[in-house]
N, C-alpha and C positions, 0 to 999 in steps of 0.2 A: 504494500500500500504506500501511495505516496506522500510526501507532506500537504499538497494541495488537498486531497479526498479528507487524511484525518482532521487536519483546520475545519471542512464543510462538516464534516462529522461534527466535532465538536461544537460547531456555532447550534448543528441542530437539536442537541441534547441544551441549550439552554433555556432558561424560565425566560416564559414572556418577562416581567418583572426587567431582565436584563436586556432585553429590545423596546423597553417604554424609558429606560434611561441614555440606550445608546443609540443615535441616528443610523442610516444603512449607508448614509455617504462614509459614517466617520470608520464604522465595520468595514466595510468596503474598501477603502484606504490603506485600513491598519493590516487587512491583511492582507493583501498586495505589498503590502510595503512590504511587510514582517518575512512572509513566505518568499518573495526574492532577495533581500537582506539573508536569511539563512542559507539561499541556497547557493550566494556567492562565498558567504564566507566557508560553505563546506567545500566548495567546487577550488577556492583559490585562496581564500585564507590561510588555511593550513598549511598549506604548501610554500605562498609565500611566507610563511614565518619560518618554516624548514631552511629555505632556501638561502633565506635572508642571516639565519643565524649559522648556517655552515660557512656561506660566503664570507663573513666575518670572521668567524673562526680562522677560515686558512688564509685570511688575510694578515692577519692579527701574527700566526704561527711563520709566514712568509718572511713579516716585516722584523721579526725577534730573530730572524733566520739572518738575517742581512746585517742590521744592525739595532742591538735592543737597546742602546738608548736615546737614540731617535726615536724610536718607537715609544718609549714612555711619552712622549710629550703626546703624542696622540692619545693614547691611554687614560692619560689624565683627561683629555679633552671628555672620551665617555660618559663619567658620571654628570658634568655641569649640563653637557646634551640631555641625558635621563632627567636630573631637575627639570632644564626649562623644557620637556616632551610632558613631563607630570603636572606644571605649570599650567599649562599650555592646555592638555587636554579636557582639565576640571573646565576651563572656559569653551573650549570647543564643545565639549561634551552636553554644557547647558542651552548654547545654540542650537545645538543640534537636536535638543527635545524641542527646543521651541519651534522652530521649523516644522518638524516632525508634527506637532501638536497642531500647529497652525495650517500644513496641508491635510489632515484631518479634516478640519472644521469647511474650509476650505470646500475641498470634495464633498462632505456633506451636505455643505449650504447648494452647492449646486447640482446637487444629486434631489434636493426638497425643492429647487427651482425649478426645478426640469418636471419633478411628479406632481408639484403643485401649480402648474401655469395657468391650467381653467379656471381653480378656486382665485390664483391672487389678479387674474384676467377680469373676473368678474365683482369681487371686491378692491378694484382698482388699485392694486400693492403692487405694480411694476416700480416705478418709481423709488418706492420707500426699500423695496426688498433689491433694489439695482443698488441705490445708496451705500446698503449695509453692506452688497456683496463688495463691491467697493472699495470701502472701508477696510471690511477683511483680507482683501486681495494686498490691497496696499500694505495692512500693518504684516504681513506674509512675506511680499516681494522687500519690505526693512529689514526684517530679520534674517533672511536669507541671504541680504547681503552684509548685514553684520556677521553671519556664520562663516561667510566665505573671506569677509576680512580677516577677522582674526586666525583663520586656515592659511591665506597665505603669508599674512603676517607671520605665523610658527616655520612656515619652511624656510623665509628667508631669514628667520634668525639662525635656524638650525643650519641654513647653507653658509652665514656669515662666522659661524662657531669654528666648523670644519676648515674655513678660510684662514680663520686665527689661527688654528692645528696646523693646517699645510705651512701657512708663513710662519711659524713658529720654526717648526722642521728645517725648512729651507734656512731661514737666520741662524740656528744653532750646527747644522748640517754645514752650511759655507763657512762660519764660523771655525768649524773644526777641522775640516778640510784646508785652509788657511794657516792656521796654528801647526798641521802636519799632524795632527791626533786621527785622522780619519781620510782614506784615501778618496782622492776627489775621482777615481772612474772604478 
């Protein structure tokens, strides 16, 4: 059985009770979301963390290989990278519900637009219910791009960290190779 079938499964064993609190846009969303969200991270998640933490390894083990104390400056570079990644992801991580939450509401609102166009056609609610979508649209398209600032905001710190590693290396690297402690080919 797939994850799609057991998800419908499970929506179907729920109490009404749990469909008078939850919209079918905002259902609808969450599990689309949910259900390809899991099936990338089982399809390539895992793998690239394998991948990611070997390639590191024999980089690491290359670089000790060649010259280990060039190689500490890198090293040391690691943990400050781990900080501002743990930094970084508490913030990312709260955009990113927010977003999340807000394409929920989102798909709902116009998932009730779409089933309700006769009712608010004939109680004359285009207007007020255009408004609101609106509204939500817009406080949506903010946050989404607050989440995608402070995302790139984190790569280019983490790219300028690595920079201070590399020219660290090279200054102490030329440095020695200079002095005659380190041969320069």
């Amino acid at each position: 059985m797939d994850l799609t079938n057991e998800v419908f499964d499970h929506l179907q064993g729920l109490t009404y009770s749990f469909y008078d609190k939850y919209s079918v846009g905002w259902l609808m969303a969450r599990t689309t979301s949910d259900t390809s969200r899991v099936g990338e991270i089982i399809s390539w998640g895992l793998t690239d963390a394998v991948w990611a933490f070997f390639k590191l390894l024999f980089i690491f083990i290359f670089m000790f290989t060649i010259n280990p104390s060039l190689s500490l400056i890198m090293v040391v570079a690691v943990p400050v990278i781990l900080i501002i990644s743990i930094l970084f992801r508490k913030i990312i991580v709260k955009y990113f519900w927010r977003v999340r939450k807000l394409n929920s509401r989102v798909t709902s609102s116009l998932n009730e637009g779409i089933s309700g166009a006769k009712t608010s056609k004939v109680l004359v609610l285009e207007k007020k219910n255009m408004g609101e979508f609106k509204q939500l649209t817009t406080k949506y398209k903010k946050t989404a791009m607050e989440s995608v600032l402070y995302t790139t905001l984190y790569y280019q710190v983490i790219a300028y960290m690595c920079a201070i590693g590399i020219g660290c290396m090279c200054y102490f690297g030329g440095m020695s190779a200079l002095n005659g402690i380190l041969d320069g080919g």
